[in-house]
C-alpha positions in Angstrom: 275.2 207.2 134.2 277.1 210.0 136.2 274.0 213.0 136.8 273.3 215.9 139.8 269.8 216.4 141.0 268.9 218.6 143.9 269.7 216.8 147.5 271.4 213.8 145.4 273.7 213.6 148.5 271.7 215.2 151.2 272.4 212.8 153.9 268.2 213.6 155.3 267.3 211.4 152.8 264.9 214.6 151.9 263.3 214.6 148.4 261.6 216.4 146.1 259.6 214.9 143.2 260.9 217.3 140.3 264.3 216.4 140.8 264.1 212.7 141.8 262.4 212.5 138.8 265.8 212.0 137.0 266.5 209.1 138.6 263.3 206.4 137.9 263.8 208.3 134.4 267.3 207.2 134.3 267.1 203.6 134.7 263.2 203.6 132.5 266.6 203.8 129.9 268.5 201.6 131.3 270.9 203.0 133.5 271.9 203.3 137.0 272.3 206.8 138.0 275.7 207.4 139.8 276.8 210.5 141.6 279.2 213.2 139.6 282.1 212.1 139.3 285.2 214.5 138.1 286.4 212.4 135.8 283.1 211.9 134.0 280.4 213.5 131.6 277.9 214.8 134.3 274.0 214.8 133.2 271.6 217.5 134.5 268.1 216.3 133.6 265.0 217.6 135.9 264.4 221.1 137.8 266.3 224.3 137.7 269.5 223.6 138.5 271.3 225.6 135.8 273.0 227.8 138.5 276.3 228.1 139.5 275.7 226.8 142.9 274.7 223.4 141.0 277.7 223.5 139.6 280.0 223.7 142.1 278.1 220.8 143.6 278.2 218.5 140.6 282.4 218.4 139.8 282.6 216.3 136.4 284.8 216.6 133.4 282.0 218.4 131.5 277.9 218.6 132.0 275.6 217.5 129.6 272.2 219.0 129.9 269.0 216.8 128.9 266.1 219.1 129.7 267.3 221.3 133.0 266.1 224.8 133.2 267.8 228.0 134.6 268.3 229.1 137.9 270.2 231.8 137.2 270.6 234.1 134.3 274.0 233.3 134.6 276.6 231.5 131.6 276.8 227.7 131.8 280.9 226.2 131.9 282.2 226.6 128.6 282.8 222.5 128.4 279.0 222.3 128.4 277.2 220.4 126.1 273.2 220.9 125.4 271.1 218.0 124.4 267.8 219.8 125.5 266.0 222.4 127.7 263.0 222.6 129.3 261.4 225.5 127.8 262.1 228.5 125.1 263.2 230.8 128.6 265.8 228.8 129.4 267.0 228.6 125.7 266.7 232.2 125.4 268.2 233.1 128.4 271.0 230.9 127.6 271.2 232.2 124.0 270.8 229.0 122.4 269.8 228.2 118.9 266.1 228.7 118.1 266.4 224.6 116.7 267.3 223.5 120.5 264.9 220.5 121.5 262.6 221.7 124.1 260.7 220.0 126.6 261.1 218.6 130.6 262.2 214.9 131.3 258.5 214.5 133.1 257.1 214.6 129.9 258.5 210.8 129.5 257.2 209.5 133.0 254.3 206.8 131.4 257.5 205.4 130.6 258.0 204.8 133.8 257.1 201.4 134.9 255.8 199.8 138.1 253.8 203.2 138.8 251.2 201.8 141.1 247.2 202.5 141.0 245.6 205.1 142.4 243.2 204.4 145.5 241.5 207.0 145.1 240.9 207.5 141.0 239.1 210.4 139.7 239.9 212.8 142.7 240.4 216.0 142.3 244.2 216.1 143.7 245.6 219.0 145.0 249.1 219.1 144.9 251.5 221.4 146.9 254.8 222.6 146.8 257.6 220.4 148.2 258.2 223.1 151.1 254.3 223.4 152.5 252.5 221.6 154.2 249.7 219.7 152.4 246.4 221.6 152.5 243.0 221.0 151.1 241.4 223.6 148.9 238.1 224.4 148.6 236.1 222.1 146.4 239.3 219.6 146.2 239.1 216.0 147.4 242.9 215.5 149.3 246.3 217.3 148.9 249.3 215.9 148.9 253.1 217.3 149.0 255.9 216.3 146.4 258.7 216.4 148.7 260.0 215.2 152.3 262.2 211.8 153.9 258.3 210.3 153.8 257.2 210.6 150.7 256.5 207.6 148.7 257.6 208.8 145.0 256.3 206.2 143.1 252.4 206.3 144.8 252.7 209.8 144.3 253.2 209.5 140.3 250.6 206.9 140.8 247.9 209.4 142.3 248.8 212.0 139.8 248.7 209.6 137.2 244.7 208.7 138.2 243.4 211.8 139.5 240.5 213.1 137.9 241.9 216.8 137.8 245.4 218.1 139.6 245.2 221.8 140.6 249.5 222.4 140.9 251.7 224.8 143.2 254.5 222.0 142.0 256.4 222.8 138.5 256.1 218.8 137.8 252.8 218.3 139.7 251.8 220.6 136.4 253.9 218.4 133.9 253.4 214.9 135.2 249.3 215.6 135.3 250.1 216.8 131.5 252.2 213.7 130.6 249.6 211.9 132.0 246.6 213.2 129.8 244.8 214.5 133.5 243.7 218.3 133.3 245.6 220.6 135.4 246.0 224.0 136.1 248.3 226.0 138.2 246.4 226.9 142.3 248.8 228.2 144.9 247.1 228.1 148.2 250.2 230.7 149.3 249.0 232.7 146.7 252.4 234.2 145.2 253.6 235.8 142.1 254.6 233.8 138.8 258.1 236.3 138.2 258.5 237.0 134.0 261.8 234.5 134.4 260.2 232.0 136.0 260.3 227.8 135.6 256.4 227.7 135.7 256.1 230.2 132.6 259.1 228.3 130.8 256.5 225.5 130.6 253.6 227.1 130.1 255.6 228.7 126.8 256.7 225.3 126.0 253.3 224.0 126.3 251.9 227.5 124.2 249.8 228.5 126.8 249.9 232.0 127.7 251.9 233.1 130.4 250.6 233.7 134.2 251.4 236.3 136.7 250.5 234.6 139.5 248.7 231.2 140.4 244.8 230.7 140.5 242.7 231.4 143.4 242.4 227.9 145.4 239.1 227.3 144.5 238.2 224.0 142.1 235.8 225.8 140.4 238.2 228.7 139.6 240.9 226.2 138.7 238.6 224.2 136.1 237.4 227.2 134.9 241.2 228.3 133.8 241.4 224.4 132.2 238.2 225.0 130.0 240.2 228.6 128.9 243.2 228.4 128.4 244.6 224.7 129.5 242.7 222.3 127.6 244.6 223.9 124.4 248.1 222.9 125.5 250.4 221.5 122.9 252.6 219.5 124.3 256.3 219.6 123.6 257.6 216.6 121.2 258.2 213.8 123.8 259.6 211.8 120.4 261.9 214.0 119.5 263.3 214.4 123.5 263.4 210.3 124.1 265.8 210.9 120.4 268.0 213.5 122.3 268.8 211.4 125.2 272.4 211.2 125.4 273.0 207.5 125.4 277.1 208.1 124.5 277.8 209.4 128.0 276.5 205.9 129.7 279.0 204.7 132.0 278.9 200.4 130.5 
């Protein structure tokens, strides 16, 4: 299947879990994923890559989106065709019918198979930003980073997927410790502001959880504390009904 994620073709070999994301998710359905091509239905699956820098990247006879969220306030090509979106911000911001299927492609990552153990299970697992460099909080037990040429995806969705608590600066450190059943809440250990617009309160809405202005205080205690309040309520978006809106018809045979 033809799909753009962020640094598809960066010749670094650089990464970032949210994005790469689309691809294990891809073949977890059977399919290879292939690089745009313009003479094919393009998918856009994980991160905020509705932007028309995106779009220039990813030339393809029209894009279908499965779960993307914006990047810009700007209009999507007119050829577009919307399966899903990540969360009611993007939908509104897009203008798109209140009965649009809502929810991130993270959500199906225990789908994923071959996800190795954790070594450390029951940690408290800090997890940064794809940009920063990992650093321990107070109270946590290790910190790790969800991008890089090093980073071994897979272990990564493995430590998530065992850690006792994950305290997030990542958009889908958040989602894959909620996938997962682990509790989570958001910690910033750069301490910066949560923008109205935003992909972290797109999921937070999806999730109905109240929306935050900025992340916690790196602190374990304060982090847990937010879980107990506000977290341990989340409702999910229905992964069911996204796994049905998977757009199987643009598979390449």
């Amino acid at each position: 299947m033809h799909c753009y994620y962020w640094s598809q073709d960066d010749a670094t070999g650089w990464r970032n879990l949210g994005d790469w994301l689309t691809a294990p998710i891809l073949r977890t359905f059977g399919y290879t994923p292939l690089a745009p091509d313009p003479e094919r239905p393009c998918l856009y699956a994980c991160g905020s890559i509705l932007h028309p820098l995106h779009y220039e990247r990813s030339p393809a006879s029209r894009l279908v989106v499965w779960g993307a969220g914006v990047g810009a306030i700007d209009p999507m090509p007119q050829t577009t065709q919307v399966k899903a979106v990540r969360g009611p911000i993007t939908r509104d911001v897009l203008r798109l019918p209140l009965t649009t299927v809502l929810g991130d492609p993270a959500l199906l990552a225990p789908l994923i198979p071959n996800i190795p153990a954790s070594p450390t299970a029951g940690e408290s697992l800090y997890v940064g930003h794809c940009s920063t460099t990992p650093v321990v909080p107070p109270g946590f037990d290790a910190a790790v980073t969800t991008g890089g040429q090093e980073c071994d995806m897979l272990a990564l969705l493995g430590r998530i997927k065992g850690a006792g608590f994950v305290g997030s600066e990542s958009l889908h450190g958040m989602i894959l410790a909620a996938a997962f059943g682990v509790p989570w809440a958001p910690v910033s250990v750069q301490g910066y502001d949560l923008e109205p617009i935003s992909k972290w309160n797109d999921w937070f809405e999806s999730c109905r959880l109240p929306t935050q202005k900025r992340f916690l205080f790196p602190h374990v205690h304060v982090a847990r504390a937010w879980w107990n309040r506000n977290g341990r309520f989340i409702r999910l978006p229905d992964a069911r009904r996204l796994k049905d809106s998977f757009p199987h018809e643009i598979g390449v045979p």
